[in-house]
C-alpha positions, 0 to 999 in steps of 0.5 A: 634682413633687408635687401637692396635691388633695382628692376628696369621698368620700361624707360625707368629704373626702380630701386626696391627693398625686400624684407623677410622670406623669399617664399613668403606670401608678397606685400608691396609697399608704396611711399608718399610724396617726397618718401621712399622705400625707407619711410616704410622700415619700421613697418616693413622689419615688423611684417617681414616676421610674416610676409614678403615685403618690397618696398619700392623708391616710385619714379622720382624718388629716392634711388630709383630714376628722376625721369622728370615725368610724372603722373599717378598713372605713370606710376600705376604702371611702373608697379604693373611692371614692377610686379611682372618683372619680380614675377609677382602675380598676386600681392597684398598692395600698400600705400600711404598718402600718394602711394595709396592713389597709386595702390588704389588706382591698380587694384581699379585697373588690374584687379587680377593682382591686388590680392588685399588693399590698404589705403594708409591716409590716402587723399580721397579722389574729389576735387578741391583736396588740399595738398597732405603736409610735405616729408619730416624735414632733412636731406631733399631725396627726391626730385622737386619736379615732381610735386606740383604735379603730384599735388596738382592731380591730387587737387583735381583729380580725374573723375573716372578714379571716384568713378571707379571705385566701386570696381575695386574687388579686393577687400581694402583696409583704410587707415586714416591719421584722427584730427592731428592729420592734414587729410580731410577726414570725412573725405576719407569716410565719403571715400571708403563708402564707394569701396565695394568692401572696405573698413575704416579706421582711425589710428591718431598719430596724424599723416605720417601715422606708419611712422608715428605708431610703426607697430599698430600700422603693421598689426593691423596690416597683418590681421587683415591679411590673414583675416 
C-alpha cells in the first residue's frame, strides 16, 4: 500500500512515497527530468512484496518545492538529508536518467550509505551528451526552470563525476533502454567499464524502459539485491 509524506530537507521540502514493510530492507527510488515519484509505482508496488520502498519528488518537481535553484549536486545533498532525516543508514539507491547522475554521484561522495546502485539508462558523465527525451506528454508538474540547467550539466558536465567513478564501492547495476532509447548506448558501455563492479545490461523498451517493462525493471532490481 503506498503512502504520502514530506521531510524538511535544509531550505527545502521533499515529498516522498513508500511502499511495502516499514522494517524491510530500504530501496530508494529517484526519478528523471520532468518525473516524480509516481513515475516509479509500477516499479515500486512490485518491490514493495520485498523491500522498503521510497520514492522521492527531487527539488522542483512534483509535490516537493520548486526553489528555482538547481544542480545535480544540489540534489545529491537533498538525498543525503533526505536519508539522515528518515534515519536511513544503508540503502539500495535507484535512479533513472537524472535521478542516476544524483544516484551515481552519492555513492561517489558517501559510499558509506549506497548499500547497491542501479543506474537505470542514466546519461554517462562525458562531455557533448544530448539532452535524454523530455517526460510522456500530459500536465506540467514540475518547474521548467529547472531543465536548462539539468540538461546543461548533462552536456557539460564536471570532469571530477567521470573522474570519480571508480571511487564508486557498491556493486552497480546499469540498465540501458537498447536502440529505441535516446541515450548514446555505447557511452553507457564506456561508462559502466570505470565502475569498479558493474554489469550492464540491456533491456529495450527505449528511455523510459521502467515504464515500458515495470516487471522485468523490478526483477532485475530484486535479483541483484539479493544476489
Amino acid at each position: 500500500m503506498e503512502d504520502q509524506s514530506v521531510v524538511d530537507v535544509g531550505d527545502v521540502r521533499l515529498a516522498y512515497r513508500t511502499w511495502g514493510d516499514p522494517f524491510g530492507s530500504p530501496v530508494v527510488l529517484l526519478h528523471g527530468l520532468g518525473g516524480s515519484s509516481l513515475s516509479w509505482e509500477a516499479v515500486a508496488t512490485l518491490l514493495g512484496e520485498e523491500w522498503r520502498v521510497y520514492a522521492i519528488d527531487l527539488r522542483g518537481h512534483g509535490e516537493s518545492d520548486w526553489p528555482d535553484e538547481y544542480g545535480f549536486e544540489q540534489m545529491r545533498d537533498d538525498v543525503l538529508e533526505f536519508l539522515d532525516a528518515c534515519e536511513l543508514d544503508r540503502v539500495g539507491v535507484v535512479g533513472h536518467s537524472m535521478g542516476g547522475v544524483v544516484a551515481y554521484l552519492l555513492a561517489e561522495e558517501h559510499a558509506d550509505r549506497v548499500e547497491r546502485l542501479v543506474l537505470v539508462e542514466t546519461p554517462p558523465p562525458f562531455p557533448g551528451q544530448p539532452a535524454a527525451e523530455g517526460p510522456p506528454g500530459g500536465p506540467v508538474d514540475y518547474d521548467e526552470n529547472a531543465v536548462d540547467e539539468v540538461r546543461a550539466q548533462v552536456a557539460d558536465p564536471d570532469p571530477r563525476w567521470a573522474e570519480e567513478l571508480g571511487q564508486i564501492v557498491a556493486p552497480t547495476l546499469m540498465i540501458a533502454g537498447g536502440p529505441e532509447s535516446t541515450m548514446p548506448q555505447a557511452r553507457l558501455s564506456d561508462m559502466a567499464s570505470l565502475i569498479p563492479d558493474c554489469r550492464l545490461i540491456t533491456l529495450g523498451g527505449g528511455h523510459h524502459v521502467h515504464k515500458r517493462h515495470p516487471d522485468q525493471v523490478a526483477q532485475q532490481i530484486s535479483e541483484f539485491f539479493t544476489s
